[in-house]
One Martini backbone bead per residue (centre of mass of N, CA, C, O) as a GRO file, in nm:
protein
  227
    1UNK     BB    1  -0.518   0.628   2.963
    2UNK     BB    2  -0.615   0.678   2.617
    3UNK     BB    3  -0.534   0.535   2.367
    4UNK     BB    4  -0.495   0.609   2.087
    5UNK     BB    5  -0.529   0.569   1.687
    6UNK     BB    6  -0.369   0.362   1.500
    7UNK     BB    7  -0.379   0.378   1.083
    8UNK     BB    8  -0.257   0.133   0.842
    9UNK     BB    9  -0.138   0.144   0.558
   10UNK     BB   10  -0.060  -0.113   0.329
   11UNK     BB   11   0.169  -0.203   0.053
   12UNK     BB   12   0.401  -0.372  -0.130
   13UNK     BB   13   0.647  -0.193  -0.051
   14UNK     BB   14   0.670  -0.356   0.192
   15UNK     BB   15   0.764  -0.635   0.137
   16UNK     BB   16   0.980  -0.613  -0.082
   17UNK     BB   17   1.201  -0.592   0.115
   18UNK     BB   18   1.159  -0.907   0.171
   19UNK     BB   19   1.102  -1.035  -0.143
   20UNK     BB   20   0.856  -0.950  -0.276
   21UNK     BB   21   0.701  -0.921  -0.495
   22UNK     BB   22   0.516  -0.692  -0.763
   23UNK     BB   23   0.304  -0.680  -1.043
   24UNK     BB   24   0.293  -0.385  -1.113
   25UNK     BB   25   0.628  -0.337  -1.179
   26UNK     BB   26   0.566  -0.570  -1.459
   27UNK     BB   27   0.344  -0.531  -1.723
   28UNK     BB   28   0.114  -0.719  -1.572
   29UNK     BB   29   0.300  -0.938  -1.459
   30UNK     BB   30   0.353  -1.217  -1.289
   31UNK     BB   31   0.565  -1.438  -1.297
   32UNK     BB   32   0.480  -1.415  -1.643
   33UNK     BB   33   0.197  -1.393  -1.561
   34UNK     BB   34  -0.088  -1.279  -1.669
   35UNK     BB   35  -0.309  -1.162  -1.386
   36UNK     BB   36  -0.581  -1.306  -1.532
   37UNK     BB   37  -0.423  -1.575  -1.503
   38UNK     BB   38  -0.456  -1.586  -1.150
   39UNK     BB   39  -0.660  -1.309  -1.029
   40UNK     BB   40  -0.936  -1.446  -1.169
   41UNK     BB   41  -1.232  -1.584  -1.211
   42UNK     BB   42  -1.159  -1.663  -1.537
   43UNK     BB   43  -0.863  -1.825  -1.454
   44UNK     BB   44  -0.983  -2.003  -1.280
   45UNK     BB   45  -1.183  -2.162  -1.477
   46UNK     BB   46  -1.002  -2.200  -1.726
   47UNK     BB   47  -0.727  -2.275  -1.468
   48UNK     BB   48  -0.700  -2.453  -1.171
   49UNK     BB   49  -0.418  -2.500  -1.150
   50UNK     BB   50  -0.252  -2.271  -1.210
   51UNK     BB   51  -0.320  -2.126  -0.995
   52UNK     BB   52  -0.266  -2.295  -0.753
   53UNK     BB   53  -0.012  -2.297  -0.817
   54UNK     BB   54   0.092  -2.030  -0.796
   55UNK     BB   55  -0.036  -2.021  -0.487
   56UNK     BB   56   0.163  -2.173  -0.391
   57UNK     BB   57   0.450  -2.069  -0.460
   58UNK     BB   58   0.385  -1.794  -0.276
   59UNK     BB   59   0.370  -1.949  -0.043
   60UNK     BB   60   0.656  -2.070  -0.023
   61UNK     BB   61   0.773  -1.806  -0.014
   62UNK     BB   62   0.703  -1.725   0.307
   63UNK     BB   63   0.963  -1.931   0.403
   64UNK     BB   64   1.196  -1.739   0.253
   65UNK     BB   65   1.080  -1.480   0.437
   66UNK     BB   66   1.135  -1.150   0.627
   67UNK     BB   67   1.090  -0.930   0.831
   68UNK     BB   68   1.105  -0.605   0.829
   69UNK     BB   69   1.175  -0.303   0.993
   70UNK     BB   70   0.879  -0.171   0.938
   71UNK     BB   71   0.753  -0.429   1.088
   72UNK     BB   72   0.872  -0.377   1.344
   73UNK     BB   73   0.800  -0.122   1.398
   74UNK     BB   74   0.539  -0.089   1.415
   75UNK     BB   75   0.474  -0.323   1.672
   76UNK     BB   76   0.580  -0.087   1.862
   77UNK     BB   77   0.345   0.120   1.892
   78UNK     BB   78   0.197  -0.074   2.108
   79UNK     BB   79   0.308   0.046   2.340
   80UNK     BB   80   0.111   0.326   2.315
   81UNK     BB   81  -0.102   0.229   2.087
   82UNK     BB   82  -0.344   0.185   1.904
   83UNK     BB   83  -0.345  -0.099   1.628
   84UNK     BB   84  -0.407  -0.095   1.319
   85UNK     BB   85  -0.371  -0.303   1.031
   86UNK     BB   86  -0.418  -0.210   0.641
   87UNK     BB   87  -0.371  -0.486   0.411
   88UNK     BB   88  -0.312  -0.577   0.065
   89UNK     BB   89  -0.168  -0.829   0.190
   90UNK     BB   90  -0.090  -1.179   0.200
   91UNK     BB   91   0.068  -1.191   0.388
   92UNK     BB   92   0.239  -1.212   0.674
   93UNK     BB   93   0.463  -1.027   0.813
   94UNK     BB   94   0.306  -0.856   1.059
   95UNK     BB   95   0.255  -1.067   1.234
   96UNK     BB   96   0.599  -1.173   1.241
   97UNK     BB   97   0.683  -0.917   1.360
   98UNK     BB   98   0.416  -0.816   1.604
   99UNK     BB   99   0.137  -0.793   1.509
  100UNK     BB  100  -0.229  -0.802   1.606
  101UNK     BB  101  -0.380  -0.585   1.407
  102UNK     BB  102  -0.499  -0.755   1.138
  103UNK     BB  103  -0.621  -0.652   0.793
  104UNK     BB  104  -0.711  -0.852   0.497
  105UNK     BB  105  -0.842  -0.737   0.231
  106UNK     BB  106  -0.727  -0.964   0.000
  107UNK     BB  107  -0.629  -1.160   0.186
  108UNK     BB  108  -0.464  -1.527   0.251
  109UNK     BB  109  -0.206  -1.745   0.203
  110UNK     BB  110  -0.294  -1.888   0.467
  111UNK     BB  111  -0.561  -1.946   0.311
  112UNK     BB  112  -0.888  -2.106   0.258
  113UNK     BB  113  -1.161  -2.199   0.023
  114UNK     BB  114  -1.473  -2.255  -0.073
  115UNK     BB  115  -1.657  -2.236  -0.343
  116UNK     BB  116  -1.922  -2.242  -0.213
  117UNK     BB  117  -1.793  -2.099   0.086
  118UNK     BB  118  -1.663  -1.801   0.153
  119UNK     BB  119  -1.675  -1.866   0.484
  120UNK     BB  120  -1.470  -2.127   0.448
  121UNK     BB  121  -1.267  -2.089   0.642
  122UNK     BB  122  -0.881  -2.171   0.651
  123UNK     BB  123  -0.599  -2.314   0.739
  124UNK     BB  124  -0.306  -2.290   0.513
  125UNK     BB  125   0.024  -2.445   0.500
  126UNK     BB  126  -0.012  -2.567   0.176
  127UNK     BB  127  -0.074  -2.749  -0.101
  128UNK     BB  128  -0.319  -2.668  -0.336
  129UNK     BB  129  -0.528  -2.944  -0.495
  130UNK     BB  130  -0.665  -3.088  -0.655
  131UNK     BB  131  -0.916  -3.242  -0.410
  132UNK     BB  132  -0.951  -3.038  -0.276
  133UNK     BB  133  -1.217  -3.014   0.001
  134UNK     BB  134  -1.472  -3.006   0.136
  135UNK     BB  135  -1.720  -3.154   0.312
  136UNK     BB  136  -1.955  -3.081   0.025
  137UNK     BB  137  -1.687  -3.097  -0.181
  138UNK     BB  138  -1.591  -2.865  -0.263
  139UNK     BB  139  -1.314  -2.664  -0.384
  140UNK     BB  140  -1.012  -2.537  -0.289
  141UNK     BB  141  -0.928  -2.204  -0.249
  142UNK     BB  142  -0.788  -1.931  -0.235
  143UNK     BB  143  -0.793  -1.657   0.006
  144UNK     BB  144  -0.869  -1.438  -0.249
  145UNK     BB  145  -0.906  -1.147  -0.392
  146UNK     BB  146  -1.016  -1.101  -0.689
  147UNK     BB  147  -1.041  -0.949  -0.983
  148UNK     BB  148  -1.411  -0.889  -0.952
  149UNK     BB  149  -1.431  -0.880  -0.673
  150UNK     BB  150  -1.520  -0.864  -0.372
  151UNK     BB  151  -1.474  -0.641  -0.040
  152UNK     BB  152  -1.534  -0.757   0.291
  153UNK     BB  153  -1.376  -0.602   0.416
  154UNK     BB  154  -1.420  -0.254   0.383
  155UNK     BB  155  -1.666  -0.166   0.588
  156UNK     BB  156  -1.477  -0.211   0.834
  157UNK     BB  157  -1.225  -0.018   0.746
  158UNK     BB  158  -1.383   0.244   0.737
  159UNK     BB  159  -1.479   0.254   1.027
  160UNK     BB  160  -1.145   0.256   1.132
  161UNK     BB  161  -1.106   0.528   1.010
  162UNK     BB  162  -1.324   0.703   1.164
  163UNK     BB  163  -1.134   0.654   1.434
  164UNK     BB  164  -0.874   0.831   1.364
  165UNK     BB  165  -0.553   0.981   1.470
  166UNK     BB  166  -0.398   0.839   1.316
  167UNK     BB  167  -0.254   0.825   0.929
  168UNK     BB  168  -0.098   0.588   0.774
  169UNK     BB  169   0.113   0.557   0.453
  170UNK     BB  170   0.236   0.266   0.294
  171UNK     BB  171   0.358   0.127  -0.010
  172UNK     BB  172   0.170   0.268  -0.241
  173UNK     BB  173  -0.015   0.411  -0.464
  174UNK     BB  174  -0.284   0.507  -0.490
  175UNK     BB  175  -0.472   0.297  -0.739
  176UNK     BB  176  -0.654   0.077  -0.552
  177UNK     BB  177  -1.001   0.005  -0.567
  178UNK     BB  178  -1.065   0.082  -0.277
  179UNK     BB  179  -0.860   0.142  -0.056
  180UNK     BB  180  -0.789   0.432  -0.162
  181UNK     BB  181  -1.022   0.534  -0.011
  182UNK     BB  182  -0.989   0.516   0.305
  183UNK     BB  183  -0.902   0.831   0.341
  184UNK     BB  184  -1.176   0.968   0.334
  185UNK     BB  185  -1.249   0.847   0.622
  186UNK     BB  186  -1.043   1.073   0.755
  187UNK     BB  187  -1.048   1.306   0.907
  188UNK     BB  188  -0.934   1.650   0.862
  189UNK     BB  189  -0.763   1.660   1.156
  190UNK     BB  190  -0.558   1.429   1.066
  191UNK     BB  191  -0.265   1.292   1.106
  192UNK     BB  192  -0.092   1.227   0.755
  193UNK     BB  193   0.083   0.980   0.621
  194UNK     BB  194   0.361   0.927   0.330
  195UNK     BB  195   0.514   0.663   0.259
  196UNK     BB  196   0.726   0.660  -0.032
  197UNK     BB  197   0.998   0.659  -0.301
  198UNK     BB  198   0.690   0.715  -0.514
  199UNK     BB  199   0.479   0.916  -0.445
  200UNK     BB  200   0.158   1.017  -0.470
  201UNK     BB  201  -0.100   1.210  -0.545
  202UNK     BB  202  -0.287   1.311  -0.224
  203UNK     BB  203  -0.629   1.513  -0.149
  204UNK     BB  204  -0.552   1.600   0.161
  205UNK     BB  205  -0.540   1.658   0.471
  206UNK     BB  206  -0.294   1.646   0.687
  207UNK     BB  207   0.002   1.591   0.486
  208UNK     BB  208   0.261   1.381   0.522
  209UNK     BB  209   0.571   1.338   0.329
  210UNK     BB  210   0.818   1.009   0.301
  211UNK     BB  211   1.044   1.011   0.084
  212UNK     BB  212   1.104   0.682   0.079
  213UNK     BB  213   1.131   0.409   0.233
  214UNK     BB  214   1.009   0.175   0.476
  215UNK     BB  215   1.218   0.101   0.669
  216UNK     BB  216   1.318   0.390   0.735
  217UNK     BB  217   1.065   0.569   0.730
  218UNK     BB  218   0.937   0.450   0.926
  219UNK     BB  219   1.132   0.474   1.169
  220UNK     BB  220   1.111   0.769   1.175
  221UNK     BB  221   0.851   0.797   1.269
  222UNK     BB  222   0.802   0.612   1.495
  223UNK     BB  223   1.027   0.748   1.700
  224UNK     BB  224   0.825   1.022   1.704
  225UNK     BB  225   0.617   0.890   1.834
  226UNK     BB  226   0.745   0.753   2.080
  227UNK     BB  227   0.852   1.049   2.246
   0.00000   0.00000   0.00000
């Protein structure tokens, strides 16, 4: 018999449980930075130091924290469903809980790439530096999509979308797009959950608001799918 498919959207809240912050919660500031002086092609040029800094500390910071319950139970679907997690996250966390197949539209942190080409992804799981450099020359910067990127995975994710059985949406605001618009890519007739302790009005058909926390609601939908 044929796996079902479900697709799971995550943003922030499911992270923030594990002790990531989250910049949108602190008046646009990211740890004191200002975001478009740590997140944008233009603080990028203006101070490549600075920012290689900033996701140093945030790489470093993946080291000293772990999947929560969230993250867990998620990777338990796989037991019975086909399941795609597309994440706006850039940590590892889904992957370290136990999920095989996430998308990170917005990059990841445990990789770089040259400023030359952005095919040029590798795997990085230390600071990237001044002088670090591809083998054409160009430096190495992180594998972030910052704001005013295009988000290339973005039309992957619509086609993941439009072929959903089952469609949860967790710990977003769900006023970050693209990401936001994927939710119109899934069927009116999937049926589609929104987990979040204060969820945004989201005007989809067979929409389930729980409202909860990320840890909690999670398990209880998982829970009700795998019976």
């Amino acid at each position: 018999m044929k796996k079902k498919k479900i697709v799971v959207l995550t943003g922030a809240g499911i992270s923030a449980e594990s002790g990531i912050q989250t910049f949108r919660d602190a008046d646009g500031l990211w740890e004191g930075h200002d975001v478009m002086e740590v997140a944008s092609p233009q603080g990028w040029n203006k101070n490549q130091a600075l920012v290689l800094d900033f996701y140093n500390q945030r790489r470093a910071q993946l080291h000293t924290v772990v999947p929560n319950e969230a993250h867990k139970a998620l990777a338990e679907l796989e037991a019975k469903y086909e399941v795609c997690i597309i994440t706006q996250n850039v940590d590892d966390l889904h992957e370290r809980g136990g999920s095989t197949r996430v998308v990170h539209l917005h990059g990841e942190l445990k990789k770089a790439r040259s400023v030359l080409d952005e095919d040029s992804i590798v795997d990085w799981d230390k600071d990237i530096v001044l002088g670090d450099t591809c083998e054409k020359g160009g430096q190495l910067r992180p594998h972030i999509v910052w704001f005013g990127e295009a988000v290339p995975l973005i039309e992957v994710s619509s086609r993941i979308c439009g072929i959903a059985d089952i469609f949860i949406i967790i710990g977003t605001s769900m006023n970050v797009y693209p990401a936001a618009g994927l939710v119109d890519f899934v069927a009116d007739e999937v049926p589609k959950y929104f987990i979040d302790p204060k969820p945004a009005t989201v005007n989809v058909p067979n929409l389930r608001v729980i409202e909860d926390k990320a840890s909690t609601g999670v398990r209880t939908l998982v829970d009700e799918l795998m019976k």
